[in-house]
N, C-alpha and C positions, 0 to 999 in steps of 0.2 A: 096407477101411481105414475109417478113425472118424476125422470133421473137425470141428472146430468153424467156428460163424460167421465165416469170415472169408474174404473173395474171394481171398485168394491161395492157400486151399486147395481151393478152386471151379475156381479155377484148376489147380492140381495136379491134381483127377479130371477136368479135361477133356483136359488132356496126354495120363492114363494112357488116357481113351478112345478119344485119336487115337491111341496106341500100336495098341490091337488094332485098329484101324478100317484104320491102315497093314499088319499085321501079315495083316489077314485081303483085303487087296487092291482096298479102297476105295481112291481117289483125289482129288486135286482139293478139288470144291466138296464133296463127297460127305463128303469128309474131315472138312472144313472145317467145314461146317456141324453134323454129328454133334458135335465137341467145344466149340461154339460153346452148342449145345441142352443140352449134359451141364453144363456150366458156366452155364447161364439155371436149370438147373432146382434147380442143388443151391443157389443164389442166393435161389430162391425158395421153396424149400422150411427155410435159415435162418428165415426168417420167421416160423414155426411150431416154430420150438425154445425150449424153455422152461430155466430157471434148473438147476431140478432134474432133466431132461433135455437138455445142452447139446450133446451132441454127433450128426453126421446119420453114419448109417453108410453107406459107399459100396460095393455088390457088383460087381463089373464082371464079363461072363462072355460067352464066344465059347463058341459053338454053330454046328454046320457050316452052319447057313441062315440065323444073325442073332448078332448083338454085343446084349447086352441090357445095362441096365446099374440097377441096384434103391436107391431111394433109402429108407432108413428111419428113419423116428423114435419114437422110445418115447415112452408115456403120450398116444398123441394116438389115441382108440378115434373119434371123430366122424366123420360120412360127410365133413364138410366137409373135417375133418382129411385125410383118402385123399383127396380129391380138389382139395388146395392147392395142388398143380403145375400146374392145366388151366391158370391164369392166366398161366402162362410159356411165354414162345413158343419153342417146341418146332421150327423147319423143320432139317429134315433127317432127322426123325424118323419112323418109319414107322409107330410105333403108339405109343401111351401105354398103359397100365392102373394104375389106381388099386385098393389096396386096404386091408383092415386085416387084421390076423394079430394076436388073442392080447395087444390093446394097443399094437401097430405100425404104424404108418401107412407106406404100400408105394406108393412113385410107382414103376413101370418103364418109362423111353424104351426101343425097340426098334427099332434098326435090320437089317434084310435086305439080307444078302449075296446078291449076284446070284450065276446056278452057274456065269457065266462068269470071274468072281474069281480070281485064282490063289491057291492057298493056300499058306506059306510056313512 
């Protein structure tokens, strides 16, 4: 999905990430906090959208060992750029990677699915 700056669609991609976080058999705080960090970081990565580049693209993707979820913005090639998420507080998250592609600046939170999860 493709958002513009505005917290209630911050709000929408953390919904959609408590979707697969429910869907892949997290629970609880586990939950909780994953769409809390998805919702901080697309917050903080507005911050870094420009006029002529206004909108943060949202990828969300479940994989049988982790829920990832890929924050991207166009025309931001700087290292600081890849890495303007570190500032957002991320708990629940189990890994972060910053990068750039091509002109795109690439935050990914990454949460792991334990293998005792059920899957649904």
């Amino acid at each position: 999905m493709q958002i513009e700056a505005d917290p209630r669609l911050a709000a929408a991609a953390g919904g959609a990430a408590r979707y697969f976080a429910d869907a892949a058999g997290l629970e609880g705080a586990a939950m909780t906090d994953w769409q809390a960090a998805i919702v901080a970081a697309c917050k903080e990565a507005f911050q870094h959208l420009t006029r002529e580049h206004a909108q943060l693209k949202v990828t969300l993707t479940r994989l049988t060992d982790r829920l990832e979820v890929a924050l991207s913005r166009e025309n931001d090639t700087t290292q600081a750029g890849a890495e303007a998420g570190k500032s957002a507080v991320l708990e629940g998250v189990d890994r972060v990677q910053f990068e750039t592609q091509g002109g795109v600046a690439v935050t990914r939170p990454t949460k792991y699915i334990t293998s005792t999860a059920p899957r649904r």
